[in-house]
TIVO-302773 format. One record per residue (C-alpha): x, y, z. Coordinates in nm, 2 decimals, decimal comma. Example, Ala and Ser with C-alpha at 12.3 -4.5 7.8 and 13.67 -1.06 7.14 Angstrom:
<pts>
[[1,23 -0,45 0,78]]
[[1,37 -0,11 0,71]]
</pts>
This chain:
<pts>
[[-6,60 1,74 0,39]]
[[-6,63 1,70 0,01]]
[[-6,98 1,76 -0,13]]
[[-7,05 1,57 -0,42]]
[[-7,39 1,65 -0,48]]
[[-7,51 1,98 -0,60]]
[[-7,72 2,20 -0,38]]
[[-7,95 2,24 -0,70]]
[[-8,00 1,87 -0,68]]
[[-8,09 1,86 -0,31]]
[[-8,35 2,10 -0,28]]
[[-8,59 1,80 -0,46]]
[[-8,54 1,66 -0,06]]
[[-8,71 1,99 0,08]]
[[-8,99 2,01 -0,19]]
[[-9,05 1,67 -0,15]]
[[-9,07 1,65 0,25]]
[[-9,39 1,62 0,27]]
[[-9,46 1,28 0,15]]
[[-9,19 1,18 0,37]]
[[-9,37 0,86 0,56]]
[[-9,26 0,91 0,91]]
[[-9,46 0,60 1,04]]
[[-9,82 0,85 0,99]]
[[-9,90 1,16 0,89]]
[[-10,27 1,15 0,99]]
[[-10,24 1,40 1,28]]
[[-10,12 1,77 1,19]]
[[-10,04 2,06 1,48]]
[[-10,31 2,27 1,53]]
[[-10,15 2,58 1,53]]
[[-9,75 2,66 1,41]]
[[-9,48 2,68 1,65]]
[[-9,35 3,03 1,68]]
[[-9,09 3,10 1,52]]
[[-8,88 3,35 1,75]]
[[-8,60 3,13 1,82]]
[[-8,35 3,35 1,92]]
[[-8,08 3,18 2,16]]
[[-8,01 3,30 2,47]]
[[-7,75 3,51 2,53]]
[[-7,76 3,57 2,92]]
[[-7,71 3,29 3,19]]
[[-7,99 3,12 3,25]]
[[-8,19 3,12 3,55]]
[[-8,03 2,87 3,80]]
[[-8,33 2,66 3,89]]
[[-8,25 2,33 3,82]]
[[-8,41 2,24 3,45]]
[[-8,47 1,93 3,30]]
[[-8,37 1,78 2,95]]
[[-8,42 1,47 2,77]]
[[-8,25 1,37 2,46]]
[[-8,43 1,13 2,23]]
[[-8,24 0,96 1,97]]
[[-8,19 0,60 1,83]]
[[-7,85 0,60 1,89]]
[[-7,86 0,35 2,18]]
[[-7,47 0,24 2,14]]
[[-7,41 0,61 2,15]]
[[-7,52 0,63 2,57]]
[[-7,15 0,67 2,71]]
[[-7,02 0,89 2,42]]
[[-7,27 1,13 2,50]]
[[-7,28 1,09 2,89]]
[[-6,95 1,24 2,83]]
[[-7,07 1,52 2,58]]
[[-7,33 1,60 2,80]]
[[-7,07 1,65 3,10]]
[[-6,84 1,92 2,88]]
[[-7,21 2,14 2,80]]
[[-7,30 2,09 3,21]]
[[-6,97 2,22 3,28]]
[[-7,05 2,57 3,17]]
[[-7,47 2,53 3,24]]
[[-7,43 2,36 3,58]]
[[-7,82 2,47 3,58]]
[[-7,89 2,21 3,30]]
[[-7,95 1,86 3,35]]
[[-8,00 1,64 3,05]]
[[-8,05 1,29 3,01]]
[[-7,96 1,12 2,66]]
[[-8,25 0,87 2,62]]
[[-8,24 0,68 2,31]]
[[-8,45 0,43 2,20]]
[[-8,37 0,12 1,99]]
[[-8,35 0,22 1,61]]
[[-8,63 -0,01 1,44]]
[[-8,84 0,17 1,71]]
[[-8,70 0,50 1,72]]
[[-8,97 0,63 1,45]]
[[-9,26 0,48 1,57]]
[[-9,20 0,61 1,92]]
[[-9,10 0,94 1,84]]
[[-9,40 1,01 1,60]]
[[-9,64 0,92 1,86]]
[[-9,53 1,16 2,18]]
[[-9,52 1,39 1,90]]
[[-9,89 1,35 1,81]]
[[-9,96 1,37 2,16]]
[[-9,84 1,69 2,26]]
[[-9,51 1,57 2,43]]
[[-9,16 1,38 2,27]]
[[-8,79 1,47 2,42]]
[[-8,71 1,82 2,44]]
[[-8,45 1,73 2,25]]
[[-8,49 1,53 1,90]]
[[-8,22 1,35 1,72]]
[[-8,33 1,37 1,37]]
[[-8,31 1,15 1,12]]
[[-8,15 1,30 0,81]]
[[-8,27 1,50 0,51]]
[[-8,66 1,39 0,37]]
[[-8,73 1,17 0,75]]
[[-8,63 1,52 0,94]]
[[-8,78 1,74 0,71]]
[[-9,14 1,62 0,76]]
[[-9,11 1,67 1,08]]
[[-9,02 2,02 1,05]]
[[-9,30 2,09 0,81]]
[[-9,52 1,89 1,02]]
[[-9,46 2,19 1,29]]
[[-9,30 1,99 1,57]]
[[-8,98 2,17 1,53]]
[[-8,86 2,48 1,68]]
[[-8,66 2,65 1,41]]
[[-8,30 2,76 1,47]]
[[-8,30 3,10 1,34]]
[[-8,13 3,28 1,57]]
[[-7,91 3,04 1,71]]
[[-7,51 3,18 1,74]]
[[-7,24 2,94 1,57]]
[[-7,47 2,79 1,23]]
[[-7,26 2,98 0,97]]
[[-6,98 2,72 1,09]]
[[-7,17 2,48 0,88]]
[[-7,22 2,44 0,49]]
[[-7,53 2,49 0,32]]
[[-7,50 2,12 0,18]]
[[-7,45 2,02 0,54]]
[[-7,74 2,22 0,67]]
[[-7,99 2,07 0,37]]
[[-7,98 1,77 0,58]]
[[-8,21 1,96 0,84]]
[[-8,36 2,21 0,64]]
[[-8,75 2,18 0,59]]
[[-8,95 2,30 0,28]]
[[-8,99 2,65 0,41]]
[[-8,61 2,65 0,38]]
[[-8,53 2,73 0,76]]
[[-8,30 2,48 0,94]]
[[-8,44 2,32 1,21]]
[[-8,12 2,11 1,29]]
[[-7,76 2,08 1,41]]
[[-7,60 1,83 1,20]]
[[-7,36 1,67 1,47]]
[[-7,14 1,39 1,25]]
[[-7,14 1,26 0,92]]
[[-7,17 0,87 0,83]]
[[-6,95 0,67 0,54]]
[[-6,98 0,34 0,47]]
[[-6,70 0,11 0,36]]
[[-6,57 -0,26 0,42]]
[[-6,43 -0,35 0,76]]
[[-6,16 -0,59 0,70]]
[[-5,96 -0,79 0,95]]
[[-5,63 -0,74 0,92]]
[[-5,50 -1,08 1,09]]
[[-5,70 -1,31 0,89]]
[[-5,62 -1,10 0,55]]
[[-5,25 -1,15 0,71]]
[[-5,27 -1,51 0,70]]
[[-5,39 -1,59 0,40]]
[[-5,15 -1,36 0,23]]
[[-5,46 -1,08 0,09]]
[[-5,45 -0,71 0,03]]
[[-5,68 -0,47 0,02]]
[[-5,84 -0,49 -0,32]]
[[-5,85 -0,21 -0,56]]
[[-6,04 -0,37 -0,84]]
[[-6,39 -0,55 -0,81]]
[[-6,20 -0,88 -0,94]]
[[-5,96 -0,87 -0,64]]
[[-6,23 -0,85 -0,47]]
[[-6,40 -1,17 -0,56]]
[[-6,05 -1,33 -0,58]]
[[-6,04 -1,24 -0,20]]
[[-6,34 -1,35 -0,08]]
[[-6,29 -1,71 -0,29]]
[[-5,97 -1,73 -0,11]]
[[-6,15 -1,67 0,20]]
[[-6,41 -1,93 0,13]]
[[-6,20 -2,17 0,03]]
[[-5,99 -2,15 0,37]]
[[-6,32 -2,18 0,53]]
[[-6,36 -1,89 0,64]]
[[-6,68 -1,66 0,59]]
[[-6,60 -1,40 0,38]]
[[-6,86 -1,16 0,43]]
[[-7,07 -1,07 0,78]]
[[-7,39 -1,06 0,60]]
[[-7,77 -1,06 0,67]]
[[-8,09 -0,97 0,53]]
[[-8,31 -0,98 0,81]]
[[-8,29 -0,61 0,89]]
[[-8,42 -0,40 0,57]]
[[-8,21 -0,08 0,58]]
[[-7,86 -0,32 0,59]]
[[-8,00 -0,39 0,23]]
[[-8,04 -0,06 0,12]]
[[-7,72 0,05 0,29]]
[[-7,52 -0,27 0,13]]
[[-7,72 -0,16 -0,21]]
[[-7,58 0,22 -0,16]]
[[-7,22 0,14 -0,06]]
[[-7,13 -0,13 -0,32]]
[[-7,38 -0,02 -0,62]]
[[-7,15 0,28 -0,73]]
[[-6,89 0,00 -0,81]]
[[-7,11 -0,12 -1,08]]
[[-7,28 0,21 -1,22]]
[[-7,05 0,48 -1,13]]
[[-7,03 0,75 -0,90]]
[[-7,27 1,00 -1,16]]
[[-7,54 0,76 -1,24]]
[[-7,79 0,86 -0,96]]
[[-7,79 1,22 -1,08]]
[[-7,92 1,07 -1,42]]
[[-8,20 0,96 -1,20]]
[[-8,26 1,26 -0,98]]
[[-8,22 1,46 -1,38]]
[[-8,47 1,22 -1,52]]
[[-8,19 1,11 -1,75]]
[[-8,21 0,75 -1,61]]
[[-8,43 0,54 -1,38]]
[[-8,41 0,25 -1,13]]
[[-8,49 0,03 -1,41]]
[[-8,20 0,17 -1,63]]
[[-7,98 -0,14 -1,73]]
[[-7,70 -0,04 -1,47]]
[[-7,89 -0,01 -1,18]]
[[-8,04 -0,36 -1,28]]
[[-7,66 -0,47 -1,27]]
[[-7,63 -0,35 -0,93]]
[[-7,87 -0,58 -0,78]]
[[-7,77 -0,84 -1,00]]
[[-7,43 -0,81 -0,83]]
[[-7,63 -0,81 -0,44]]
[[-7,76 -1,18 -0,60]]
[[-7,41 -1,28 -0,70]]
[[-7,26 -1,22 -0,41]]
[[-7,46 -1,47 -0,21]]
[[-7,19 -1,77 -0,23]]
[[-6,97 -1,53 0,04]]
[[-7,25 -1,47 0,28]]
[[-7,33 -1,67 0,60]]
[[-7,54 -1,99 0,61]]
[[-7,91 -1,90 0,66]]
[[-7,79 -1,54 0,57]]
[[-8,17 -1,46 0,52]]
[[-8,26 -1,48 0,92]]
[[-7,92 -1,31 1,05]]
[[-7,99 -0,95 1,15]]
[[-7,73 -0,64 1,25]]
[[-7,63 -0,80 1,60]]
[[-7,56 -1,13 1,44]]
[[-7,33 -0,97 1,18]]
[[-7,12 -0,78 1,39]]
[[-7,11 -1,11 1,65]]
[[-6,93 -1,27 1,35]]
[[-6,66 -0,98 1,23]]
[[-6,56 -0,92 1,59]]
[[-6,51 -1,30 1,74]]
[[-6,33 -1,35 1,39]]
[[-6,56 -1,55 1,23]]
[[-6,59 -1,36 0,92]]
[[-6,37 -1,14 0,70]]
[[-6,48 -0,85 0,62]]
[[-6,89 -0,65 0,65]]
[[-6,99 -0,39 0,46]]
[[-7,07 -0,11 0,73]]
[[-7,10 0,22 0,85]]
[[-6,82 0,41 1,03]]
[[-7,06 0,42 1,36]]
[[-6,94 0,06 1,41]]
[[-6,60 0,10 1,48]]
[[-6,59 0,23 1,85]]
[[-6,90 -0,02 1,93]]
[[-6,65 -0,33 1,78]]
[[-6,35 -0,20 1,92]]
[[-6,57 -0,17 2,29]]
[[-6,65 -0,54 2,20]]
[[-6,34 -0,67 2,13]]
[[-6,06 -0,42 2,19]]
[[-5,79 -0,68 2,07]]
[[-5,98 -0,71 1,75]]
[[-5,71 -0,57 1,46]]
[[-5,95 -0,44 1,19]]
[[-5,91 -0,14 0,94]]
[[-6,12 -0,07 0,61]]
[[-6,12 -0,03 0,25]]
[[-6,30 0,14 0,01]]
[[-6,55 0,00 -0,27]]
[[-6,35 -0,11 -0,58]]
[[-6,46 -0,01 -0,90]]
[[-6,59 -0,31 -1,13]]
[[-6,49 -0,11 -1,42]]
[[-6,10 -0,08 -1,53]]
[[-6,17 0,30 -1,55]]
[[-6,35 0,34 -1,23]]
[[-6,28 0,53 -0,93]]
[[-6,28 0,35 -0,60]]
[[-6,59 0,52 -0,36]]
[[-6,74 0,55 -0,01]]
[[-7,08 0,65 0,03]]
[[-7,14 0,95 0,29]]
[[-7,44 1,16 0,43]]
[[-7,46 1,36 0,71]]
[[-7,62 1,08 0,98]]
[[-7,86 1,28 1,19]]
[[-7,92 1,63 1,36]]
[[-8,04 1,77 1,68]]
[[-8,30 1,95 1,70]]
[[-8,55 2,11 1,97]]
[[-8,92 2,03 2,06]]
[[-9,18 2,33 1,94]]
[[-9,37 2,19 2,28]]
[[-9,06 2,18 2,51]]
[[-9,11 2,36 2,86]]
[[-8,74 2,44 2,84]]
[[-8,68 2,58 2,48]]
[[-8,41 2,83 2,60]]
[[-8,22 2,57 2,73]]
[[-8,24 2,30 2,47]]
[[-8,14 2,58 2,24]]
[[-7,88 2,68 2,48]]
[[-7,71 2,30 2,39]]
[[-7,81 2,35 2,01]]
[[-7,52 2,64 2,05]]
[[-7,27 2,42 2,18]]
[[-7,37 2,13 1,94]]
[[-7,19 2,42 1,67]]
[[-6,87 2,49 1,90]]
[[-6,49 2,31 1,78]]
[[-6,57 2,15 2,16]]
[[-6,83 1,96 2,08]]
[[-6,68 1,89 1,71]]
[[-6,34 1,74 1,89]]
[[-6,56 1,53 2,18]]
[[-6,77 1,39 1,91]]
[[-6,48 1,27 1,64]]
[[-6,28 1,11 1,96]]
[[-6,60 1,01 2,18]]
[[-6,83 0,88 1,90]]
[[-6,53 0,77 1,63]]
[[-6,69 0,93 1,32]]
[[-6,56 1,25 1,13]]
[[-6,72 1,57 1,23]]
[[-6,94 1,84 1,06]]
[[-6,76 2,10 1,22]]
[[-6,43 2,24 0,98]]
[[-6,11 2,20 1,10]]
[[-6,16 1,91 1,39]]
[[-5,89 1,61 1,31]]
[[-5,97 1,25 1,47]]
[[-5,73 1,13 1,69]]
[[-5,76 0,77 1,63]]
[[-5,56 0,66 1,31]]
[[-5,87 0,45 1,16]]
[[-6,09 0,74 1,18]]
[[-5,88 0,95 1,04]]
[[-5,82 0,75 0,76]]
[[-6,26 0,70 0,73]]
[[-6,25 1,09 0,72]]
[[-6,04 1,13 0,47]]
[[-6,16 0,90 0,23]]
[[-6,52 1,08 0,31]]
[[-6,31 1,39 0,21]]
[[-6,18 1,29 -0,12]]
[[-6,37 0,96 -0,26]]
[[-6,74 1,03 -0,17]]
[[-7,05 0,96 -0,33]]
[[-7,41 1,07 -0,16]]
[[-7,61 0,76 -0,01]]
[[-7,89 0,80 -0,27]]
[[-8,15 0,61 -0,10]]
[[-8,11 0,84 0,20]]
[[-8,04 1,20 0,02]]
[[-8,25 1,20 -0,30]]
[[-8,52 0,90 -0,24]]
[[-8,63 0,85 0,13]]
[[-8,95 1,01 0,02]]
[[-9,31 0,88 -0,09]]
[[-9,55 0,61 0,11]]
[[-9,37 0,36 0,14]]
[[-9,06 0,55 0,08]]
[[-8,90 0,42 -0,21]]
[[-8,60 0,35 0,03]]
[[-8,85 0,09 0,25]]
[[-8,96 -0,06 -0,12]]
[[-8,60 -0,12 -0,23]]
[[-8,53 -0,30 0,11]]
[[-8,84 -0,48 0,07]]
[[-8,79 -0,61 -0,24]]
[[-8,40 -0,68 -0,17]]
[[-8,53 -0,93 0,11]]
[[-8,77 -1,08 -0,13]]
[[-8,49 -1,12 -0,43]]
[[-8,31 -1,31 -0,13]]
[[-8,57 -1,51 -0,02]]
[[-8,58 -1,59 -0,43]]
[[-8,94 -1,44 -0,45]]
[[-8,85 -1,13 -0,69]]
[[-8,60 -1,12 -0,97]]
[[-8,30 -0,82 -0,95]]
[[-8,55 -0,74 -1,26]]
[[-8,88 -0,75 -1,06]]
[[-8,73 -0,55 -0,78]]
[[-8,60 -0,27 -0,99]]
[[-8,96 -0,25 -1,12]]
[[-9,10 -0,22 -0,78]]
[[-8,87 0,04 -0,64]]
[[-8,97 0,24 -1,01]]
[[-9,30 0,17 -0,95]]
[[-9,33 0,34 -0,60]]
[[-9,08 0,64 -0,72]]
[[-9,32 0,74 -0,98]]
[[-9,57 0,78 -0,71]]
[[-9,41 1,06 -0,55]]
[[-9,07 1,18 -0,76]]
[[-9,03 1,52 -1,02]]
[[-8,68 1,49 -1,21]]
[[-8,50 1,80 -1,17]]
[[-8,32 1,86 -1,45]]
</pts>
């Protein structure tokens, strides 16, 4: 997959780790895990062992039951169980049976700064030694690599968002995919006008804000801006990235009534029963809508550029690793599925089981609409900068950019006042790189 962020840039995300707020970093390990990590290479022993995967990828349960089955095939010994808890929880949860000595033996890991604390926080076993991680990129791998510069992760999938569109509804009313910002509008007037909601929109949930903020800001100040800020060359107050949440406030005439109180299941409640147009969303929604409402004929587009000149964009990141417990009773084993978690076999159950492009080189989707997600991850990317460069600092200035999104909506902050805010809490915490 097309890297469009320099590894030179990135390595601000390992230095900076530390101030990652992972809900508290008030209680540290008392002594380092070890770090002989080496995989095994002999069968294990065939007592029955245990595994639980924690992760808070709850609509992911049946894609992995099946995943799970393919790595038990070969480790009959092995039992896991995927256990995920419910993503504004996931955090919380996971930091506290960490703190306590126990947590899954397996740990989905939430990307780049989030995972990283973790790591340097000595709750990770580090993957050293573990056969098949030269299959991955070391742009991929920064995603899970702590401050000390080991990886501590298998990055599984990556994540794009784009707009979900449905195809019968832009049938009848005669509408194409848009490939200027203007269409755009001009689309979702028509929309309106037909009385029909253009947008599957809330602002009830912070991170849809920062992900709507990431996926349609790069149509207003370009796909280079945010290394301006990450060089020092620019910052959040910076006159385009004022724009950019200027154009979040304008777009309010296309979102739901009582948008402010309608959360991620209410959203995807109106795209699927038809009730609204298009959402701005991440890929991982496709196989849960399609689940929903398998006659449901949607596809996507990417972001158009406001700019004559611009380039249309979708905004990628790799989504999440697994990684293993430094406490685990059974780190052989959970290391044992870290190997496969590298293997073309896991790379072509999770494209087709979990409907998102791969990490893994060379594995094609078979579903048409994934394919097409994975190319345009390939070829139009730009980095979710919230999540790569700025999920650091506490709050992180990702959680002070949501914040202050929901108060702009709520008409308590200006687009001005909340640039000022999210500045105001980077400064706290960020070093340019130039």
């Amino acid at each position: 997959m097309k890297r469009l962020f320099s590894g030179a840039l990135l390595t601000l995300v390992g230095a900076s780790s530390m101030l990652a707020a992972c809900s508290t970093n008030s209680t540290t390990p008392s002594a380092a895990p070890s770090t002989a990590s080496a995989a095994p290479t002999t069968a294990a022993t065939q007592d029955k062992v245990k595994l639980t995967i924690g992760s808070w990828r709850t609509e992911d349960t049946e894609a992995y039951t099946k995943i799970i089955a393919e790595f038990k095939k070969k480790n009959p010994n092995i039992d896991i169980e995927f256990k995920p808890t419910k993503n504004t929880e996931y955090n919380t949860a996971l930091n506290t049976s960490l703190q306590s000595g126990n947590g899954p033996d397996i740990i989905h890991l939430r990307p780049y700064a989030a995972g990283a604390a973790l790591a340097d926080a000595g709750y990770l076993e580090p993957l050293t030694n573990v056969k098949g991680m030269d299959v991955f990129s070391k742009d991929t791998l920064l995603a899970a690599t702590g401050s000390d510069g080991k990886v501590y992760g298998v990055p599984t999938v990556f994540s794009s968002t784009q707009v979900f569109y449905n195809k019968k509804i832009f049938q009848k009313y005669n509408l194409q995919e848009p490939k200027t910002w203007d269409e755009l509008l001009k689309t979702a007037d028509t929309l309106k006008k037909n009385k029909v909601t253009p947008f599957a929109f809330g602002s009830k949930e912070g991170w849809i804000l920062s992900l709507t903020e990431g996926t349609l800001g790069p149509a207003v100040y370009g796909t280079d801006f945010m290394k301006k800020i990450v060089s020092g060359d620019a910052n959040f107050k910076s006159p385009e990235y004022v724009s950019s949440i200027k154009m979040l406030k304008d777009l309010t005439p296309f979102f739901p009534d009582n948008y402010v109180g309608i959360g991620m299941d209410d959203m995807r409640n109106m795209f699927v029963t038809e009730q609204a147009a298009m959402m701005v969303m991440g890929d991982w929604e496709y196989a849960v809508m399609k689940k929903t409402n398998p006659d449901l004929q949607m596809d996507v587009f990417p972001v158009p550029p406001m700019k004559a000149d611009g380039k249309q964009t979708v905004t990628t990141w790799v989504d999440g690793s697994f990684s293993v417990n430094a406490k685990s009773a059974h780190k052989q084993e959970a290391l044992k599925f870290m190997e496969f978690l590298t293997t073309k076999e896991f790379g072509a159950l999770a494209v087709n089981a979990l409907q998102k492009p791969s990490t893994i080189p060379g594995v094609a989707a078979n579903d048409p609409l994934v394919a097409k997600i994975a190319k345009n991850a390939d070829t139009i990317s730009t980095p979710y900068a919230a999540v790569v460069y700025f999920n650091a600092g506490n709050p992180t200035t990702k959680a002070t950019l949501e914040n202050s999104i929901q108060g702009m909506y709520l008409n308590k902050l200006t687009p001005e006042q909340v640039t000022e805010e999210v500045q105001k809490m980077t400064d706290t915490w960020f070093k340019p790189k130039k």
